[in-house]
FILOKE-931737 format. One record per residue: residue number from 0; residue in three letters; x, y, z of N, C-alpha, C, O in turn. Coordinates in Angstrom, 2 decimals. Example, Ala and Ser with C-alpha at 12.3 -4.5 7.8 and 13.67 -1.06 7.14 Angstrom:
resi_resn_n.xx_n.yy_n.zz_ca.xx_ca.yy_ca.zz_c.xx_c.yy_c.zz_o.xx_o.yy_o.zz
0_ALA_13.19_-5.69_7.80_12.30_-4.50_7.80_13.20_-3.30_7.80_14.24_-3.32_8.46 $
1_SER_12.85_-2.25_7.08_13.67_-1.06_7.14_12.90_0.03_7.87_13.41_1.14_8.04 $
! end
This chain:
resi_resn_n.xx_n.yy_n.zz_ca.xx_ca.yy_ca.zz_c.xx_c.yy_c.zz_o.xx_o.yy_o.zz
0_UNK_98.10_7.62_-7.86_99.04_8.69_-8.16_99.47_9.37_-6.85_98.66_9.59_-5.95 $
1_UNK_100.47_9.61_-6.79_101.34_10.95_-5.13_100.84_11.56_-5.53_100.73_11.70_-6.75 $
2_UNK_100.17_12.35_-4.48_99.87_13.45_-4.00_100.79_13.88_-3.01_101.04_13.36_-1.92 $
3_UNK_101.32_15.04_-3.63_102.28_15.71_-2.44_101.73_16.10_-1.52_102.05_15.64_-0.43 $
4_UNK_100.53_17.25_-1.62_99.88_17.57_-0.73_99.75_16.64_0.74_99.99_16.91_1.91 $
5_UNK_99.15_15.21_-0.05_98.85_14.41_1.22_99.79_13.78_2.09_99.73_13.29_3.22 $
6_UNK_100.65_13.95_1.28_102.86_13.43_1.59_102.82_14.77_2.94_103.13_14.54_4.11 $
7_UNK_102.50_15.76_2.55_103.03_17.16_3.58_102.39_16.63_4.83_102.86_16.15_5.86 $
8_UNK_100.92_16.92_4.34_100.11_16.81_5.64_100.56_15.56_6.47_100.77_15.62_7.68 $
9_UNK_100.67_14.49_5.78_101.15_13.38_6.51_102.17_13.67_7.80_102.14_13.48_9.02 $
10_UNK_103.17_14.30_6.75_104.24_14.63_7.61_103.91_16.10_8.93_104.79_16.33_9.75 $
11_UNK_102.92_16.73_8.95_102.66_17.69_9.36_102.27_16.70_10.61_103.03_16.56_11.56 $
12_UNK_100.75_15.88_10.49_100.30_15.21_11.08_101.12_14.21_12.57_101.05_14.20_13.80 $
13_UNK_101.71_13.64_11.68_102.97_13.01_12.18_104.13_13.77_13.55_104.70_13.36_14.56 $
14_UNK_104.06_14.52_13.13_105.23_15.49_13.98_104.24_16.18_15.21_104.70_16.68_16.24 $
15_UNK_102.44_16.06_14.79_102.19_17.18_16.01_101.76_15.72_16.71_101.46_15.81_17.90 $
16_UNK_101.70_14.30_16.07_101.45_13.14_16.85_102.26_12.93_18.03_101.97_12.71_19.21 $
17_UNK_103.88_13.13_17.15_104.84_12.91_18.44_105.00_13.67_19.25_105.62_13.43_20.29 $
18_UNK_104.36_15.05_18.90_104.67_16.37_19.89_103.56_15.91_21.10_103.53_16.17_22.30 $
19_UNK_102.81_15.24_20.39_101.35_15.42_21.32_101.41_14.03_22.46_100.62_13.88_23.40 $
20_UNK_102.48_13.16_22.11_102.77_11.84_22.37_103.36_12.38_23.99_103.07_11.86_25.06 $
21_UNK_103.92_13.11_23.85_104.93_13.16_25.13_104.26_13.61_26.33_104.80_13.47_27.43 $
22_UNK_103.06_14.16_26.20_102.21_14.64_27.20_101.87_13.23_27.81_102.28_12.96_28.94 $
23_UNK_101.18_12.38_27.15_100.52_11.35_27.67_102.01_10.39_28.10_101.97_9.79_29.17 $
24_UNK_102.97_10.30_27.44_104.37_9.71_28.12_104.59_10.53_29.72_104.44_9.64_30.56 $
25_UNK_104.73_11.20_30.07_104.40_12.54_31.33_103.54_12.03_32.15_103.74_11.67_33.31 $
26_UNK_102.10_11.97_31.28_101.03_11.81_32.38_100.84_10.10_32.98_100.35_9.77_34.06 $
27_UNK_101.38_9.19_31.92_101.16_7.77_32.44_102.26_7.75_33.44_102.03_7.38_34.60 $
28_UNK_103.51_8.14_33.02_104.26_8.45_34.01_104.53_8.57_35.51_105.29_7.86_36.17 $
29_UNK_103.66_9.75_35.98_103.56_10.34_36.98_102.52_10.11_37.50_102.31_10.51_38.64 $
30_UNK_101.40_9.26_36.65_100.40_8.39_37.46_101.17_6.65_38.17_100.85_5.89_39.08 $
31_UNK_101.91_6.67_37.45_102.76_5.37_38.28_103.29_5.63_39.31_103.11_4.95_40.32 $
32_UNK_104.15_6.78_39.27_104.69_7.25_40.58_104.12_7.97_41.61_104.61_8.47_42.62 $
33_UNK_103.18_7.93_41.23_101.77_9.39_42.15_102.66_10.59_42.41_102.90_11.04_43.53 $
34_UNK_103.20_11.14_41.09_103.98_12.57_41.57_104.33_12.83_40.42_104.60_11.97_39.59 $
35_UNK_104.37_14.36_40.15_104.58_15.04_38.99_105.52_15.10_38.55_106.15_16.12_38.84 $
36_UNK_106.39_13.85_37.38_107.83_14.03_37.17_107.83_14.10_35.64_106.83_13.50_35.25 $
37_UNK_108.40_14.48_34.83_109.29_14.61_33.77_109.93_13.40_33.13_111.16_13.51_33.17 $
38_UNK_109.60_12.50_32.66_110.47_10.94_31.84_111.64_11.76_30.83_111.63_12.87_30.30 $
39_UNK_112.71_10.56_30.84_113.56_11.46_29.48_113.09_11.15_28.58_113.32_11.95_27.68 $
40_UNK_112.23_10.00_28.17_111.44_10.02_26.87_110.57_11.55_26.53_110.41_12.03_25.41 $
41_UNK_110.21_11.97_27.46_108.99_13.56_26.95_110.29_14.66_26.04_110.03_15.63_25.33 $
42_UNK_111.62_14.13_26.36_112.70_15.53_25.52_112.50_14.81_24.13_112.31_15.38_23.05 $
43_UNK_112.60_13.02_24.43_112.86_12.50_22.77_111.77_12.99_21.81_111.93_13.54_20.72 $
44_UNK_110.15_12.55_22.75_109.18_12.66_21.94_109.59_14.45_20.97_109.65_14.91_19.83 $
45_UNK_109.77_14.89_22.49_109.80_16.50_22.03_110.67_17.04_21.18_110.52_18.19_20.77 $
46_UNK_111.61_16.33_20.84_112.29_16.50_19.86_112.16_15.66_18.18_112.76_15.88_17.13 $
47_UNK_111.38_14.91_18.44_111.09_14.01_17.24_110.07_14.71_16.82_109.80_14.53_15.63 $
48_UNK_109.41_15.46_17.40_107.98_15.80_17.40_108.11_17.64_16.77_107.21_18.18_16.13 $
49_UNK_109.41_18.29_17.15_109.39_19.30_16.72_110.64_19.15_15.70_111.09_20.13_15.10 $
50_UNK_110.98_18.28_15.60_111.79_18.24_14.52_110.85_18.29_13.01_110.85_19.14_12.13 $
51_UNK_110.05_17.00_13.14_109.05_16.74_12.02_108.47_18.18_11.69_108.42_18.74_10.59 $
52_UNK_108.02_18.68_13.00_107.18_20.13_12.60_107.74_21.26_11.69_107.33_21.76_10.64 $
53_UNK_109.18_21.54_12.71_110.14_21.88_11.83_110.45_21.92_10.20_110.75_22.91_9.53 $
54_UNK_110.27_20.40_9.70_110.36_20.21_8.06_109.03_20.75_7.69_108.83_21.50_6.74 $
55_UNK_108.09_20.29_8.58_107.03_20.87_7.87_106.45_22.64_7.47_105.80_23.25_6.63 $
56_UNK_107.19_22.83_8.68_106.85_24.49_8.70_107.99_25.44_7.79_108.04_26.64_7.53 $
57_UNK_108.97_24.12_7.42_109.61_24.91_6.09_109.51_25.03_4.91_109.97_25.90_4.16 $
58_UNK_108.43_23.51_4.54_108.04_23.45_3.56_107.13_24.43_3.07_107.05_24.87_1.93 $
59_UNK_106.11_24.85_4.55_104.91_25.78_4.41_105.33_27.06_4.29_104.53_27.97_4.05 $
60_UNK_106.66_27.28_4.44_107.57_28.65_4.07_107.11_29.47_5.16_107.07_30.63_4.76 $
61_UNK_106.63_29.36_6.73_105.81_29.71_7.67_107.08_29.86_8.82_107.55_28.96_9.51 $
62_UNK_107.50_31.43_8.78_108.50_31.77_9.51_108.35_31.83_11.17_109.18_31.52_12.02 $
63_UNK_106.88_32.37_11.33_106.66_31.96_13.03_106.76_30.59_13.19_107.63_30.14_13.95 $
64_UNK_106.17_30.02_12.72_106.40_28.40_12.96_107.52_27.23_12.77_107.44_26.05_13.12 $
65_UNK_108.71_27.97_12.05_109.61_28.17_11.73_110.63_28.61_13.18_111.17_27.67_13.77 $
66_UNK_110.80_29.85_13.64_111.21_30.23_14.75_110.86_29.50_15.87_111.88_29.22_16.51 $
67_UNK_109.80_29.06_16.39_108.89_28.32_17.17_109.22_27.28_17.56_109.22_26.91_18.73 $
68_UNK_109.60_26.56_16.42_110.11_24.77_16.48_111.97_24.93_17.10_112.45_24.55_18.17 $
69_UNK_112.58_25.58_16.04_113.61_26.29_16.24_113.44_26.32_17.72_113.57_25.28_18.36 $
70_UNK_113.07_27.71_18.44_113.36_27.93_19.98_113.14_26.47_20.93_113.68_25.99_21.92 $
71_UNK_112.08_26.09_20.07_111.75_24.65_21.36_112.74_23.97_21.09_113.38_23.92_22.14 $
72_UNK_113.42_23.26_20.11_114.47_22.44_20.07_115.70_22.86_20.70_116.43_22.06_21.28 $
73_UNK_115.92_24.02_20.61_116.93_24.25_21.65_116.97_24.14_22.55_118.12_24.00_22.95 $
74_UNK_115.80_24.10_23.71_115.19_23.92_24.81_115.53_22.67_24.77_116.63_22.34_25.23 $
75_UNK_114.62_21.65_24.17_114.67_20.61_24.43_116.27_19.74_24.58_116.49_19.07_25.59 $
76_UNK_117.10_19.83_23.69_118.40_19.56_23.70_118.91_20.23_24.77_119.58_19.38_25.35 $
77_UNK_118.97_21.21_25.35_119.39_21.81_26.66_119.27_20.99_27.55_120.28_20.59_28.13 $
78_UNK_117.97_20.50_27.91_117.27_19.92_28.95_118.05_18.37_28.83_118.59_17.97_29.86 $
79_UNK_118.11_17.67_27.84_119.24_16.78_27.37_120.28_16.74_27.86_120.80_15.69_28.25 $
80_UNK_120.61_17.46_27.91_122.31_17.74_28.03_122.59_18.23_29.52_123.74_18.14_29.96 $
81_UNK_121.47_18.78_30.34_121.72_18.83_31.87_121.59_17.61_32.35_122.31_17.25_33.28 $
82_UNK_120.81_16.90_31.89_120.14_15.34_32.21_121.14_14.78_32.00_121.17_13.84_32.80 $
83_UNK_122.34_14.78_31.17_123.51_13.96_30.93_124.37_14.22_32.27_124.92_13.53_33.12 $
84_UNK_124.16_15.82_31.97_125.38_16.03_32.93_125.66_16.28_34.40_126.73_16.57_34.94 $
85_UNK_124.14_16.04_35.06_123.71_15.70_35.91_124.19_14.53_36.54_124.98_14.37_37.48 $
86_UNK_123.33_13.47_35.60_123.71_11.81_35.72_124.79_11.72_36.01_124.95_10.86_36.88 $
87_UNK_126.02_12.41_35.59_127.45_12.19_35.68_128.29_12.50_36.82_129.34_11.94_37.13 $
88_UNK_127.57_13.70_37.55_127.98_14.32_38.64_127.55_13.35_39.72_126.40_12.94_39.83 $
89_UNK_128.47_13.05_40.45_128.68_12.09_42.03_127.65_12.97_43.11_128.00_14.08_43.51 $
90_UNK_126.53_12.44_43.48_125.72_12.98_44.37_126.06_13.75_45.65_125.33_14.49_46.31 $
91_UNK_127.42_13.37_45.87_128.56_14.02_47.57_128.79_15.27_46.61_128.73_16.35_47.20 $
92_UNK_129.07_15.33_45.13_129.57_16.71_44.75_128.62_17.98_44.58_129.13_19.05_44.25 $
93_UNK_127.09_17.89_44.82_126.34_18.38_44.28_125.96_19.82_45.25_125.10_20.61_44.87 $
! end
């Protein structure tokens, strides 16, 4: 028989996996390069990862956690979108 309950948590589970994913994407990272850098995979994780949280913390009707996911995703898409527009800019223009 479904259990919703275990459907939520799943999904709860899930989202702090990918949140938690991007650290170790970061740290294998910057152990390859011997230097502390940032991958654009750590925005995806970070956004897959607070997205999931997101559904979950609406389901839990949990308004800090709620706001929380919210502020980071904006962040994260920010950080996106300099990274685009960065890339685009000619290095003589900078």
């Amino acid at each position: 028989m479904f259990n919703q309950e275990w459907f939520w948590l799943a999904i709860g589970f899930t989202g702090q996996g990918l949140f938690s994913l991007r650290f170790l994407v970061q740290w294998w990272q910057s152990e390859r390069e011997g230097r502390s850098v940032i991958p654009i995979s750590f925005w995806y994780f970070s956004i897959a990862g607070a997205l999931t949280l997101f559904v979950y913390a609406v389901y839990r009707a949990d308004p800090v956690f709620i706001v929380g996911q919210l502020t980071g995703l904006l962040i994260y898409f920010r950080n996106l979108y300099l990274i685009k527009t960065e890339k685009s800019i000619p290095k003589n223009e900078i």
